[in-house]
C-alpha positions, 0 to 999 in steps of 0.5 A: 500500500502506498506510504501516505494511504489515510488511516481510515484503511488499515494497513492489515486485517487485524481485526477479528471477524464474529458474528456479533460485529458482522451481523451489525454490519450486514445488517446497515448495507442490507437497510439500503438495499430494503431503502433504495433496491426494494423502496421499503421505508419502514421496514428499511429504517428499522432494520438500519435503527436495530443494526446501529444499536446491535453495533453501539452494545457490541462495540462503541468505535463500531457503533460509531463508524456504522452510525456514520454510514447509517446517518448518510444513508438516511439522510439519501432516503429521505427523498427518491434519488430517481433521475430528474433534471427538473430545476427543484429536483435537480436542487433538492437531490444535489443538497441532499447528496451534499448533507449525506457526505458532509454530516458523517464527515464533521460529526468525525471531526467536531463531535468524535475528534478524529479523521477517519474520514478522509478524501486522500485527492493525491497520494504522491504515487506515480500511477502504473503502466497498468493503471494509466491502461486501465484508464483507457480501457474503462471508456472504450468498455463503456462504449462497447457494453453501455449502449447495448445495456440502455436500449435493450433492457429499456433502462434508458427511460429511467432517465429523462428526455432531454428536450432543450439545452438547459436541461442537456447541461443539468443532465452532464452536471448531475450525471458528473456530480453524482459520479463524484458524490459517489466515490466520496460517499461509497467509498472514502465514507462507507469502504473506509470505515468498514475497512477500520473494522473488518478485511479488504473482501467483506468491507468491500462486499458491504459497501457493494450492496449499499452502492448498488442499491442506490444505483438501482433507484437512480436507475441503473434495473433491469440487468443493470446490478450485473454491470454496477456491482462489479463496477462498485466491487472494482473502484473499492479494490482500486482504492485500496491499491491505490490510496487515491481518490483521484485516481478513482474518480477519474475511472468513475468520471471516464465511466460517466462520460460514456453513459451520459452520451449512451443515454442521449444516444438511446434517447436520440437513435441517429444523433451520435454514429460511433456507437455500435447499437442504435 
């Protein structure tokens, strides 16, 4: 691992896997998924309330980190997170996503008196043959696999017709501005602190569901978890390699590009010729 990788993520597995903390655990992941999966409000914040308080009587430090991820994931559900480029929804998602990342992250610091979250921009590490490939062939997928994915599911009406170049603008900003907020919550957020308290494959597996879910009621359905989940398994593994949040959100933004334009595309057939499914 990389010298200046942030405390957040142990340097090794050093703690003990018991079902008494895991069960906690599990238990906040699988509350996104019954809150943004199954869109079932009372039923996933119960399951999120019952989960913090197993993890504050099995440790304070898990209680801690888990009410961290549990604040941010009610705070997104207090609103759909289903795509829209209306201005009030366009304002509304964007604070809401806001308050997800920035409450965990000052409670940390005022209230707790620590950094266990941290947005590491630069490691000081040169990026590798491989990672800099890697770059390249993120987009050149996307171009590949995306398109066909939005037109022959029909995933591409969960976002909405684009009919003048305002809402064209917002559509880029917001499909940037979630990519962003995604790599800071999901994985500088949620990744970094079930990796203080369990190894690289479960923390990342537990940060998996939570992603995938949200991405479900963005809308990413139909066969989309079988594209998003290992995305999402993907950009925590590199994470943890790399120490870098730049790095990370480069990949997701290249990514971005490619589905903003495959949905115009799916939206617009004959618009944009460079794609092989029309």
């Amino acid at each position: 691992m990389p010298a200046d990788l942030p405390t957040s993520l142990p340097t090794t597995d050093r703690a003990a896997l018991s079902l008494t903390t895991v069960l906690p655990a599990v238990g906040v992941s699988l509350s996104a998924f019954l809150l943004f999966g199954l869109m079932l409000p009372g039923w996933g914040h119960g399951l999120l309330v019952l989960s913090l308080a197993a993890a504050w009587w099995v440790s304070r430090e898990l209680g801690k980190d888990l009410s961290l991820i549990g604040i941010g994931i009610a705070i997104v559900s207090i609103t759909s997170v289903e795509a829209d480029v209306h201005w009030d929804r366009f304002f509304t998602i964007g604070i809401v996503l806001l308050l997800a990342v920035l409450a965990p992250s000052l409670i940390d610091r005022l209230v707790y008196r620590r950094h266990a979250i941290r947005f590491p921009w630069r490691t000081g590490q040169k990026w590798s043959r491989l990672e800099k490939s890697y770059l390249v062939a993120v987009p050149l997928l996307g171009w590949l696999i995306l398109p066909f994915y939005f037109i022959s599911s029909g995933t591409y009406l969960n976002w909405p017709y684009i009919t003048d170049g305002s809402e064209l603008a917002r559509f880029f900003v917001g499909v940037n501005f979630v990519g962003t907020w995604d790599e800071l919550f999901f994985i500088c957020t949620c990744f970094a602190l079930l990796r203080r308290h369990f190894p690289v494959w479960l923390a990342n597996l537990l940060q998996a569901t939570i992603f995938v879910s949200f991405l479900w009621e963005l809308g990413y359905r139909e066969w989309g978890p079988l594209l998003t989940a290992p995305f999402a398994l993907l950009q925590g593994w590199i994470f943890t390699k790399t120490g870098s949040l730049t790095y990370v959100l480069i990949v997701h933004l290249l990514f971005d590009v490619v589905v903003f334009l495959s949905i115009v595309h799916a939206h617009n057939p004959g618009v944009m010729g460079f794609f092989l499914v029309g």
